[in-house]
C-alpha positions in Angstrom: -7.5 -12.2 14.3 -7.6 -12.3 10.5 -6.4 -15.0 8.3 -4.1 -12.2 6.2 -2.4 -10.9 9.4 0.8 -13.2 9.9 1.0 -13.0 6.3 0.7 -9.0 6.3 3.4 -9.0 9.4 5.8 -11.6 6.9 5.2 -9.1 4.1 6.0 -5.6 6.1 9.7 -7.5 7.2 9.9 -8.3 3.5 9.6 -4.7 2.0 11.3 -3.5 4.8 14.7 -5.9 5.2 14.3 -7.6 1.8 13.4 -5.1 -0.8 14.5 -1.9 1.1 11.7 0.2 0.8 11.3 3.4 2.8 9.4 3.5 6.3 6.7 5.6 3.8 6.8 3.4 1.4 6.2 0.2 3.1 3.6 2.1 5.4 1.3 2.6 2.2 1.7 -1.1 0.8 0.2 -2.0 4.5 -2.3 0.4 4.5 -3.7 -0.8 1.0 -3.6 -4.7 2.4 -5.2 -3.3 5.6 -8.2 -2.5 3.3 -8.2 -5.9 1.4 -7.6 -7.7 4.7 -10.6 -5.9 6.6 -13.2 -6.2 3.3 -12.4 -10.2 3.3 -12.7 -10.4 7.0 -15.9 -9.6 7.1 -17.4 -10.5 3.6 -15.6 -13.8 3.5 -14.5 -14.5 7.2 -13.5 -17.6 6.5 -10.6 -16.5 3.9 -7.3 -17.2 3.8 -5.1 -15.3 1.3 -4.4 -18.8 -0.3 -8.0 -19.5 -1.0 -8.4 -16.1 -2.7 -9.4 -15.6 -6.0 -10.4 -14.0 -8.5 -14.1 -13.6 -7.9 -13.5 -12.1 -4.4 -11.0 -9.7 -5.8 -13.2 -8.4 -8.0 -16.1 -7.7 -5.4 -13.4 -5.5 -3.4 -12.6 -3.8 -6.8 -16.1 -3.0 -7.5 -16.3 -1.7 -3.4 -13.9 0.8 -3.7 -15.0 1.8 -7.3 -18.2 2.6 -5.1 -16.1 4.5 -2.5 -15.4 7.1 -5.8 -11.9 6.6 -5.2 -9.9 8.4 -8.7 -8.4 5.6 -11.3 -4.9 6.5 -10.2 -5.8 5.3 -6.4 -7.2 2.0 -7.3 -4.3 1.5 -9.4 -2.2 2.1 -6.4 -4.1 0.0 -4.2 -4.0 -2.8 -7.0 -0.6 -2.5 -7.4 -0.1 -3.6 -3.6 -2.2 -6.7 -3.7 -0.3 -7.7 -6.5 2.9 -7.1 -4.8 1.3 -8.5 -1.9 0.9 -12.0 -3.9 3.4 -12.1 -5.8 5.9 -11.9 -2.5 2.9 -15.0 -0.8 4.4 -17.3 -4.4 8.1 -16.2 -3.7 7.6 -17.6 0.1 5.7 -20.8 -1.2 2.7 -19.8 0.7 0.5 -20.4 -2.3 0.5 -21.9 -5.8 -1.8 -19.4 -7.1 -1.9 -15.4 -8.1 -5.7 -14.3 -8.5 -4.3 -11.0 -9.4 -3.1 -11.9 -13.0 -6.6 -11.6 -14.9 -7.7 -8.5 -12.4 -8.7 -5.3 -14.9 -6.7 -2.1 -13.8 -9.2 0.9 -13.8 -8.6 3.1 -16.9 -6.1 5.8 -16.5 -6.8 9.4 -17.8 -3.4 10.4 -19.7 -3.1 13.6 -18.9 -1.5 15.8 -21.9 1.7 18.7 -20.4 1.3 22.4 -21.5 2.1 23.2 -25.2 3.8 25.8 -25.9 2.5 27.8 -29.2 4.8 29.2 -31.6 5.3 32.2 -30.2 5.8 31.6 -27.0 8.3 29.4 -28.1 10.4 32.8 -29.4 9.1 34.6 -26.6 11.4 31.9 -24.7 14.3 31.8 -26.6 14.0 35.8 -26.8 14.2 35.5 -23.4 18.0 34.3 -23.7 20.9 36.6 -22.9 23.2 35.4 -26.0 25.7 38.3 -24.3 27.0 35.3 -22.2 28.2 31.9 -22.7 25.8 30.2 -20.4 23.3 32.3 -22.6 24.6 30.9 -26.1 24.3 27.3 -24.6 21.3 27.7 -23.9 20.0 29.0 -27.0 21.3 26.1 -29.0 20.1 23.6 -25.9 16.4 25.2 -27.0 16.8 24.8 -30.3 17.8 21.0 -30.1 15.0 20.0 -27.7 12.4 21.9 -29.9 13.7 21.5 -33.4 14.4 17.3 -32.3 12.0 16.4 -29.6 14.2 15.2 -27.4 13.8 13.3 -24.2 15.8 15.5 -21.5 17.9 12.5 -21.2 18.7 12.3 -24.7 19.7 15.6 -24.4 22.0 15.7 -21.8 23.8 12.3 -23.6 23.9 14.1 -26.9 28.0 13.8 -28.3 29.6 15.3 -31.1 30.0 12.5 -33.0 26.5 12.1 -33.1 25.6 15.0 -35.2 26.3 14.8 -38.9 26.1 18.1 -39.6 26.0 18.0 -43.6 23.3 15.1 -43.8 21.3 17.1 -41.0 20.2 14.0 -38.8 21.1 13.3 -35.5 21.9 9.7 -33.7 20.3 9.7 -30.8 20.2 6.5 -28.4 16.6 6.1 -26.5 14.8 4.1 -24.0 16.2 0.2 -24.1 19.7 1.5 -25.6 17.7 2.0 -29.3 18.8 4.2 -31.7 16.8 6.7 -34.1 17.9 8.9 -36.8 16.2 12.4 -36.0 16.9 15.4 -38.4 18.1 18.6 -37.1 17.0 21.7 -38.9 19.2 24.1 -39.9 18.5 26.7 -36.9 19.3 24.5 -34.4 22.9 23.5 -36.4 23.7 27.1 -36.7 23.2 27.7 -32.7 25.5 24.4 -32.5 28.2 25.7 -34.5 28.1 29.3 -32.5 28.3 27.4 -28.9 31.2 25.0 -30.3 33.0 27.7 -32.0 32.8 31.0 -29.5 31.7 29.2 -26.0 32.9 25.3 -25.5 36.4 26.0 -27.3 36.9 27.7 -24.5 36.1 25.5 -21.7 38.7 23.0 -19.4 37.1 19.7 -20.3 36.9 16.8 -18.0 38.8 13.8 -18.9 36.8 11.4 -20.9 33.7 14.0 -21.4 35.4 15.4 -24.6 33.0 14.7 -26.5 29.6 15.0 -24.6 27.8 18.1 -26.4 26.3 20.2 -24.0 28.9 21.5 -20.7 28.6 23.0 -18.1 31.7 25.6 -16.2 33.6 22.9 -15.0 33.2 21.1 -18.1 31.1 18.6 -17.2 28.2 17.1 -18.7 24.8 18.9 -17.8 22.4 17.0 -15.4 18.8 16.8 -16.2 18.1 18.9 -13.3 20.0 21.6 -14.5 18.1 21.8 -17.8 14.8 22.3 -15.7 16.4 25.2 -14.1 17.6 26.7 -17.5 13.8 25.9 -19.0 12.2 27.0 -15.2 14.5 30.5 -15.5 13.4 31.2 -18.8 9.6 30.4 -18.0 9.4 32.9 -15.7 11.6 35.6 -17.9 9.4 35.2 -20.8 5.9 35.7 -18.5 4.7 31.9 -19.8 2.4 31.2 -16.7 2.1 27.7 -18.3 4.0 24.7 -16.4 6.5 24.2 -18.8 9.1 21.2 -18.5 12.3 19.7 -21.1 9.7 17.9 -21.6 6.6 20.8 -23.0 9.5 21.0 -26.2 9.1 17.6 -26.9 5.3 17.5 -27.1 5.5 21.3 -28.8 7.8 19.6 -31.1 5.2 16.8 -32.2 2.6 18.6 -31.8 3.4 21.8 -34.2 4.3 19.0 -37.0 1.2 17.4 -36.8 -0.7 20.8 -36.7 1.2 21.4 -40.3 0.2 18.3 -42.0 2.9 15.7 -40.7 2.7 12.0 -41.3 1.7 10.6 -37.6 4.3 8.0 -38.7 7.0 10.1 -39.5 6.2 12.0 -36.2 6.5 8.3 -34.3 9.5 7.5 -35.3 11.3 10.3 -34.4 10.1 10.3 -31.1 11.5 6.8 -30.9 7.9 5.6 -30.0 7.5 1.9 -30.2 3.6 1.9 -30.3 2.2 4.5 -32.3 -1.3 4.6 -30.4 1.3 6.6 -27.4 2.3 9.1 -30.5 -1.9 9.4 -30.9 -2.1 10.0 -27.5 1.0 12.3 -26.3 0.9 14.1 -29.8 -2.8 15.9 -29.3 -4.5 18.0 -32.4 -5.7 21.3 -31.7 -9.2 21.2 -32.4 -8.7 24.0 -34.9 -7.2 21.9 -36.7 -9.8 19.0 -36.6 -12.2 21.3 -37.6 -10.3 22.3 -41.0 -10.2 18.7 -41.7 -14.1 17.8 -41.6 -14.5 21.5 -43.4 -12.2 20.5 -45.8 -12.6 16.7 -46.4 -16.5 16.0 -45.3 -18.5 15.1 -48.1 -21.2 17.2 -46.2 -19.2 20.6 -46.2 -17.5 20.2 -49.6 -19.0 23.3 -51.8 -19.3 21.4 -55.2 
């Protein structure tokens, strides 16, 4: 019997009773300690999970690198021995986690769909502004693309919030933090019709007064009810792209960086903390790049 298995059979009854993780769930964390638990048997048969460390980590690290398993999997399978661990120092099985100094494998961000500026019409073309639903809508577009909003930021958006003749927005963000953003003046003017010909005449809920964005029953929207405005129009508009709330966000950084925007300027009203994540989830077109050694490179300047 392996040394890890009483402490694998401790660990199941702990995701399972303890942290209430689904049958699934705690069925993949086993699987992953299976792995570690079979590699130590029989490289290091002598083993215990207390006398792990580091060193023998990293040879079953560099093992399933070798398997050609993707980044994302061997962070997955990391993320189990560290939970597996981290529950051995809860029980005082052992003073010591050889996981804190293990590398993760580098992650590939992979960037959403942009939309291009006309698409972006094509979309909000798309919009029947004969109905009410259809003039929400409009101005819902407007705000995500003209503010690069989070979906949740959206959905939280109040009246109060908007100050209408100094053209920012407050919007609160991850961690309860609060931004300016401005708000252009397209994307005011759709505000103004919805909250003049559309929400005036709607039965509020009590104590939703002032939430923005309603739906019949004059309720906030949910989130998933802005995918299936923004998954509606998609298809209407002949986009074939996968486009989320969250494609108008990275359109929305990404257009104002493509017109000469200050990567700082862009960062902050994104509510970024780090601006390397604005480098990363605010790509340049590589048009673009190329105007900028054509233009700036002392090897393609004409003079």
């Amino acid at each position: 019997m392996s040394k890890f298995s009483a402490y694998i059979r401790s660990f199941e009854m702990y995701l399972s009773a303890e942290r209430s993780f689904s049958k699934h769930s705690v069925e993949a964390y086993l699987r992953d300690i299976g792995g570690l638990a079979s590699f130590m048997e029989e490289k290091f048969p002598n083993l215990s999970p207390q006398k792990t460390e580091l060193k023998h980590l990293q040879e079953y690290i560099k093992q399933i690198n070798e398997f050609g398993l993707s980044a994302s999997t061997q962070a997955r399978i990391l993320s189990g021995i560290r939970a597996f661990y981290k529950f051995l120092l809860i029980e005082k099985e052992t003073d010591n986690d050889p996981t804190l100094l293990l590398d993760w494998p580098r992650m590939a961000r992979k960037l959403p769909d942009v939309l291009n500026e006309k698409e972006i019409e094509d979309m909000l073309n798309a919009i029947d502004r004969s109905t009410d639903d259809g003039e929400r809508n409009r101005a819902i577009l407007e705000t995500l693309y003209g503010c690069g909003l989070r979906v949740s930021e959206l959905v939280n958006l109040k009246i109060s919030e908007i100050h209408k003749e100094d053209e920012y927005l407050i919007i609160t963000g991850k961690g309860n933090k609060q931004r300016l953003v401005p708000i252009n003046g397209m994307a005011l003017k759709h505000i103004d019709i919805y909250l003049k010909n559309v929400r005036t005449h709607i039965n509020i809920k009590k104590d939703k007064e002032d939430f923005l964005f309603l739906n019949r029953r004059g309720s906030p929207l949910s989130r998933v009810m802005i995918f299936y405005i923004i998954k509606d129009l998609t298809a209407k508009a002949g986009i074939k792209k996968t486009i989320s709330p969250h494609t108008f966000r990275h359109s929305f950084a990404t257009h104002l960086l493509e017109n000469g925007a200050d990567l700082r300027a862009v960062q902050d009203m994104l509510g970024h903390e780090s601006i390397t994540t604005t480098e990363i989830y605010t790509h340049i077109s590589r048009g673009m790049l190329k105007d900028v050694i054509e233009k700036h490179h002392p090897r393609n300047r004409k003079d």
